[in-house]
C-alpha positions, 0 to 999 in steps of 0.5 A: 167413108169407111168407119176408121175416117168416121170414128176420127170424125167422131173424136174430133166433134166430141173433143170439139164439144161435148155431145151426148151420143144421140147428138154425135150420131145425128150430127154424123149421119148429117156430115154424111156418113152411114147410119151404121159406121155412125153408130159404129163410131158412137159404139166405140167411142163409147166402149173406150170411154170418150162418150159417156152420157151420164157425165153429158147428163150431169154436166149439162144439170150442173151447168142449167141449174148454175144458171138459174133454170129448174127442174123442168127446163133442165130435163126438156134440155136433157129430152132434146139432147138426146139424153135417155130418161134413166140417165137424166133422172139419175143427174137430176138427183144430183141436181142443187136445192133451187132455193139459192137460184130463185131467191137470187132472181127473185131479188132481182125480179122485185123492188125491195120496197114494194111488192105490188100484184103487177111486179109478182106476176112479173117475176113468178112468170119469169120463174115459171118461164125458166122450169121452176115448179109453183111450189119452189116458186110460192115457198120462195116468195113466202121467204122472201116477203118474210126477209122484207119484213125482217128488214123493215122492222128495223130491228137490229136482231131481225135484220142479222138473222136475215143477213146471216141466213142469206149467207148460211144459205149461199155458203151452203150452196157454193155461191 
């Protein structure tokens, strides 16, 4: 195919869906098109602006850490996407606080009323699975036992504190 027919093939898969340029270039050269009018078609796209993987990269951190994946889940999909290391690093910058998304999980994970060994191992693995580091996961479970005893103890001034940090936190967060 000549590169005019490869840089309209180009246009319609990124209007299709975004892709960074190294997913645009394989999924080219698998269509059949020559490596060198792909990586002229990704060139010019980039060049007009239509390709820009900083943006891919940003979008695709605002979207894995919405759903409640980590750091280190959110950069191997930025590896496997083709994203450069500098360019992930610098969207992973930009990244939220996890807090919110692993107290969100946590309460799932857990029964309020018990904390036994079986039911922590069980959600900690979760957390771990979805590319959270042991320190995010260890300071989350720390708040969350110090909220369980808040609201255990009944009292009326712990129990607001817990009610109004957890909303201060989620406001704060854009939840």
């Amino acid at each position: 195919m000549d590169n005019q027919k490869t840089l309209e093939r180009a246009a319609r898969m990124i209007a299709a869906r975004p892709l960074s340029q190294k997913e645009l270039y394989r999924r080219l050269v698998e269509k059949g098109e020559t490596e060198a009018a792909a990586a002229a078609a990704v060139a010019r796209l980039t060049e007009l602006g239509a390709l820009n993987d900083a943006e891919y990269a940003d979008m695709i951190v605002r979207r894995y850490a919405a759903s409640g994946y980590g750091a280190r889940r959110i950069e191997q999909e930025l590896k496997r996407r083709g994203v450069a290391r500098e360019t992930a690093e610098r969207a992973m910058e930009k990244r939220p606080g996890p807090e919110a998304a692993i107290d969100r999980l946590l309460h799932k994970k857990l029964d309020m009323s018990e904390m036994d060994a079986r039911a922590v191992k069980r959600a900690t693995d979760a957390l771990a699975r979805r590319g959270y580091a042991w320190d995010e996961i260890s300071a989350a479970l720390r708040r969350y036992r110090e909220n369980m005893d808040r609201l255990k103890s009944g009292d009326l001034d712990e129990v607001s504190a817990v009610i109004k940090a957890l909303m201060h936190r989620d406001s704060t967060r854009g939840l």
